[in-house]
N, C-alpha and C positions, 0 to 999 in steps of 0.2 A: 504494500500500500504506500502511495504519497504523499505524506503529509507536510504541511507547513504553519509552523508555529512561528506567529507572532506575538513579540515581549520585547520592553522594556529594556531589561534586561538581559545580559548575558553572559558566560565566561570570557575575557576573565575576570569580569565582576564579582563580587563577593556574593552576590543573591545567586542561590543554587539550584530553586526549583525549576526555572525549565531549562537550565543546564542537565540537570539527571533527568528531567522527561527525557528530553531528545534525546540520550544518550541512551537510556534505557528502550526505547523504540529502535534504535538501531540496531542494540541487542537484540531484538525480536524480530529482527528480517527486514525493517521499514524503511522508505528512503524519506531520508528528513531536512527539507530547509527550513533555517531558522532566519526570522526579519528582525534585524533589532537595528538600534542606535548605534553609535561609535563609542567604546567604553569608556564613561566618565562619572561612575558611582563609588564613591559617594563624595567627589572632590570636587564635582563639576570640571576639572583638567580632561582632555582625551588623554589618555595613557599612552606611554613609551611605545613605539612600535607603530603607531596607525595615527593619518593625518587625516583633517577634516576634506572631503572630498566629496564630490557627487556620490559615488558608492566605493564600495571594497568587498571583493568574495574570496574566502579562503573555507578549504576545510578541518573540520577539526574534529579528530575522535571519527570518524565517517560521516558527519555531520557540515550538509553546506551551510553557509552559514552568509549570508549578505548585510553589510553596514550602511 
């Protein structure tokens, strides 16, 4: 199944739950993209590694993931 979850949040944010959803869906066979923001909880900074851009996709854990 294909699913896509959108949040707020996400790794590597300190808020976890739909980190371990989608990870745990992947576990289970699913293909998973997650929509979220550019990480910047709980400091309002974007963190090290990723610039404010139109978008950004990487995967991670098997999980795509679009900023």
């Amino acid at each position: 199944m294909r699913i896509l979850i959108l949040s707020q949040y996400y790794a590597p944010e300190p808020e976890a739950i739909p980190t371990e959803l989608a990870q745990g869906l992947v576990r289970r066979g699913h293909e998973v993209t997650v929509f979220t923001g550019f990480p910047n909880y709980p400091y309002g900074k974007i963190y090290e590694g990723y610039r404010l851009r139109l978008w950004q996709k990487e995967k991670a854990d098997g999980v795509n993931v679009l900023y």
